[in-house]
C-alpha positions as a Python dict, from the first residue, in 0.01 Angstrom:
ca = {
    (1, 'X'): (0, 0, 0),
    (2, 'X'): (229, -105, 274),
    (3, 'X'): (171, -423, 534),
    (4, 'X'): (227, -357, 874),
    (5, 'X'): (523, -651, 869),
    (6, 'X'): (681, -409, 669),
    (7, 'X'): (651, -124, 925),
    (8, 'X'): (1048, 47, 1018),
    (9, 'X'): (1126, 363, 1201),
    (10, 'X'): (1099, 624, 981),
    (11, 'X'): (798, 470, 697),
    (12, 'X'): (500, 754, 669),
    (13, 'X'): (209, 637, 642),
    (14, 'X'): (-165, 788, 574),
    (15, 'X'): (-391, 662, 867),
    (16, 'X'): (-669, 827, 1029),
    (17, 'X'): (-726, 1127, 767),
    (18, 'X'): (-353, 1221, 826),
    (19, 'X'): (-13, 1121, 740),
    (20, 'X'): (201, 952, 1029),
    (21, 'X'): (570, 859, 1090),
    (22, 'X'): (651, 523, 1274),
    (23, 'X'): (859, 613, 1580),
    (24, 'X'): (843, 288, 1726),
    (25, 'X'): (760, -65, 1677),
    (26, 'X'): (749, -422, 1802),
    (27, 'X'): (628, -739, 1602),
    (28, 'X'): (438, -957, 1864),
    (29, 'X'): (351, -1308, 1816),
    (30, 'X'): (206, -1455, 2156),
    (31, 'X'): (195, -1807, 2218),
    (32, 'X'): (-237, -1798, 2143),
    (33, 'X'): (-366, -1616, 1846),
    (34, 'X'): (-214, -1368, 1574),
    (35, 'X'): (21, -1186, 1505),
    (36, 'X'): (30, -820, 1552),
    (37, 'X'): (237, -514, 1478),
    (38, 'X'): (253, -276, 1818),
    (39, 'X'): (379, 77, 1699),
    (40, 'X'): (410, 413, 1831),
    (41, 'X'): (313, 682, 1542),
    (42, 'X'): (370, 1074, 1558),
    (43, 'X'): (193, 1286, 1311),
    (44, 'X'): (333, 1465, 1061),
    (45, 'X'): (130, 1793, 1095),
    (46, 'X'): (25, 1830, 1472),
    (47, 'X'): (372, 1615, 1602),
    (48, 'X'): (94, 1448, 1835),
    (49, 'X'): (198, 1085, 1899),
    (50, 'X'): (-78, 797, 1952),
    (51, 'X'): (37, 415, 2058),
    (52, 'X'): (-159, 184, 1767),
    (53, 'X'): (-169, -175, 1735),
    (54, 'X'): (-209, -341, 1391),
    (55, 'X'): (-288, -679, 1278),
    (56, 'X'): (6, -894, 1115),
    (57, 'X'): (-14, -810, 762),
    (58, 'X'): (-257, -510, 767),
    (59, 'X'): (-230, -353, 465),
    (60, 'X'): (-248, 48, 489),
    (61, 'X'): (-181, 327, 199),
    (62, 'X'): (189, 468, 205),
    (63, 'X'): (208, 840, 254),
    (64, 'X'): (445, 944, -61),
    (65, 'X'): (657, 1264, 89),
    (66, 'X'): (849, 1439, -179),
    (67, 'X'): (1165, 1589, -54),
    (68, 'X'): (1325, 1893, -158),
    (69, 'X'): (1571, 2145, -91),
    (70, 'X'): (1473, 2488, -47),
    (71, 'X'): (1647, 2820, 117),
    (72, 'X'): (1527, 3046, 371),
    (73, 'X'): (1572, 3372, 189),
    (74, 'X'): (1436, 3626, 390),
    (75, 'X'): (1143, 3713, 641),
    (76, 'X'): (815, 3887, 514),
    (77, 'X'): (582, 4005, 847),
    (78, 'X'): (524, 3687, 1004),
    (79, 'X'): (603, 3474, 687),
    (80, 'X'): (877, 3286, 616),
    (81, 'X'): (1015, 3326, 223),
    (82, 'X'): (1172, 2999, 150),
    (83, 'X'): (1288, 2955, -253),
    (84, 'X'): (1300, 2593, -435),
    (85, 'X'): (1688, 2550, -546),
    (86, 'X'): (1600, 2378, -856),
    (87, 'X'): (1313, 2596, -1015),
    (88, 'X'): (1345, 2923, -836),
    (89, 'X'): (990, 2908, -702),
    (90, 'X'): (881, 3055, -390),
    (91, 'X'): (661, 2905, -83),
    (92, 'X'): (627, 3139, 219),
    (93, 'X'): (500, 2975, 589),
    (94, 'X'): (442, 3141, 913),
    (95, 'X'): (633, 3026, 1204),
    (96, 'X'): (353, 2804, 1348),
    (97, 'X'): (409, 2582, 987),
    (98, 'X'): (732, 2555, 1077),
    (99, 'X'): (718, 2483, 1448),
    (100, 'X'): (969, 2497, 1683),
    (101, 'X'): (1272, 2485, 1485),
    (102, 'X'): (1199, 2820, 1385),
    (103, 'X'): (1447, 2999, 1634),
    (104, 'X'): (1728, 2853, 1431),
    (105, 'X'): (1679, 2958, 1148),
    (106, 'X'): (1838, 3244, 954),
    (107, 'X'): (1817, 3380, 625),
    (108, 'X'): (2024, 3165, 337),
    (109, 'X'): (2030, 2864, 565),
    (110, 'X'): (1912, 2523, 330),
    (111, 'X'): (1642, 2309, 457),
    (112, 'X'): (1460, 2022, 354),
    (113, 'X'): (1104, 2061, 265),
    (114, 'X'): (848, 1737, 295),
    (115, 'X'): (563, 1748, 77),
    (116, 'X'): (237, 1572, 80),
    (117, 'X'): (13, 1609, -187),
    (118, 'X'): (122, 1971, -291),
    (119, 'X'): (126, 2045, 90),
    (120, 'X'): (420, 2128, 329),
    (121, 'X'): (425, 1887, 629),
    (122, 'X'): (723, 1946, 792),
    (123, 'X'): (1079, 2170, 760),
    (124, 'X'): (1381, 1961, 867),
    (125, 'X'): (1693, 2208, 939),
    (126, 'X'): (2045, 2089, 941),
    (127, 'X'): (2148, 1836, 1227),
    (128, 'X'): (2365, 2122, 1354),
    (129, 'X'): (2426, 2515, 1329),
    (130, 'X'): (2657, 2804, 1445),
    (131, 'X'): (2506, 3088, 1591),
    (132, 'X'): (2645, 3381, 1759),
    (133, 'X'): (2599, 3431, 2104),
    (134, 'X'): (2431, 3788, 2171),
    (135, 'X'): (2382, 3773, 2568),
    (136, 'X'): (2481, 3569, 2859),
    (137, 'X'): (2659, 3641, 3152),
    (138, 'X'): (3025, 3729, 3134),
    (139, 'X'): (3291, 3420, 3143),
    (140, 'X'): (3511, 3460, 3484),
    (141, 'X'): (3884, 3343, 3403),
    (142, 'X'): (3900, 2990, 3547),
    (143, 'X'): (3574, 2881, 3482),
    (144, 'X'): (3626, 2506, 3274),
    (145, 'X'): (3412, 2320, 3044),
    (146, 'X'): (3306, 2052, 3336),
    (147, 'X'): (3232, 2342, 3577),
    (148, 'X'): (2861, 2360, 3456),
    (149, 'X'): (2597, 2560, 3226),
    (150, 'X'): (2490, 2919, 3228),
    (151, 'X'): (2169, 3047, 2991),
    (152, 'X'): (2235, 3202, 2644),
    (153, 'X'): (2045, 3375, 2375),
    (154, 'X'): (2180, 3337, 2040),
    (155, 'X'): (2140, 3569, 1760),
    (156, 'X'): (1800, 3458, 1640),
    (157, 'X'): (1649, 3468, 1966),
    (158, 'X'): (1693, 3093, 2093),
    (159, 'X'): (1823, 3029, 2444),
    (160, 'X'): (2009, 2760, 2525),
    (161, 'X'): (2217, 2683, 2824),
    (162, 'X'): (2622, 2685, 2719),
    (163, 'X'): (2906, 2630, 2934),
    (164, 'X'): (3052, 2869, 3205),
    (165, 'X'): (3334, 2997, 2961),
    (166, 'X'): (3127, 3101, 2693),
    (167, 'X'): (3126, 3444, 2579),
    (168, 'X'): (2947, 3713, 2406),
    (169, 'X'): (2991, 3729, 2034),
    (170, 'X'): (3149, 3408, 2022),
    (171, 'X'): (2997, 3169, 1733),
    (172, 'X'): (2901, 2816, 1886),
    (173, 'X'): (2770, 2499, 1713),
    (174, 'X'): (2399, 2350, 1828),
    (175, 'X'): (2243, 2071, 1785),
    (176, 'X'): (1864, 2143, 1668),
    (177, 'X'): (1725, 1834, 1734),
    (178, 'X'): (1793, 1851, 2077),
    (179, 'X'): (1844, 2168, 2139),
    (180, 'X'): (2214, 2154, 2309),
    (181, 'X'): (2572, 2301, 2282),
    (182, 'X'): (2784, 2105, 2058),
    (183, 'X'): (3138, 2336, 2105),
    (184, 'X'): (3317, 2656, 1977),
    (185, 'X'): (3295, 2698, 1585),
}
């Protein structure tokens, strides 16, 4: 059990027949009456985010997620082959399990798997990965890196805009999490 004075960015708790991540929160004590615990929670499985407010001192079940490090080792049909690193087992998802993130990832990247009672909530990719660029328009010679941003597909299918001088077949570093060019690899 966890208190909601305990509550911190990042704590998972299970709330409303679901398990939910604290985004946000603010402790409030007003001048007249309690205590209370404002917070902004985004499930785990849907990713839909609610604003809650909770007494001071609330007490609530902690969601236990089990981490663990898995690799994407190939595609099946529309299923997603992902091996455990430490006992060779195998869990396969479809691309709506894995969300969003799924057009960057390729085959031997590692992940982290979270687990909720024996089910997979969510697949966390690296912060960052280099992908190859397989279409976008051609660079001109003088185009610069504060000229402005062009559309590009990368090898596994994601667009994303890059700058003017990027090139075909060039390998380039993106952030997943926000889905922008980091630079050249």
């Amino acid at each position: 059990m966890i208190s909601s004075n305990d509550f911190r960015t990042g704590v998972s708790i299970e709330w409303n027949n679901g398990v939910w991540r604290v985004v946000e929160f603010l402790h409030v004590k007003p001048g007249k009456g309690s205590a209370f615990v404002r917070t902004k929670l985004k499930n785990v499985q849907t990713g839909s985010v609610v604003e809650q407010t909770f007494r001071a001192g609330e007490t609530m079940p902690q969601a236990n997620l089990e981490k663990s490090s898995m690799q994407h080792t190939y595609k099946e049909g529309d299923q997603f082959v992902f091996m455990d690193m430490e006992t060779y087992e195998e869990s396969r998802l479809s691309a709506k399990e894995i969300g969003d993130r799924v057009k960057y990832l390729t085959e031997g990247m590692e992940v982290s798997i979270l687990r909720w009672n024996d089910q997979i909530m969510e697949v966390e990719l690296p912060n960052a990965v280099v992908l190859e660029v397989t279409q976008t328009d051609p660079g001109v010679k003088g185009d610069t890196a504060t000229g402005g941003s062009k559309p590009a597909i990368l090898s596994t299918g994601a667009q994303i805009m890059v700058p003017l001088f990027i090139s075909i077949g060039e390998r380039i570093k993106i952030d997943t999490r926000e889905d922008k060019y980091l630079g050249r690899e």
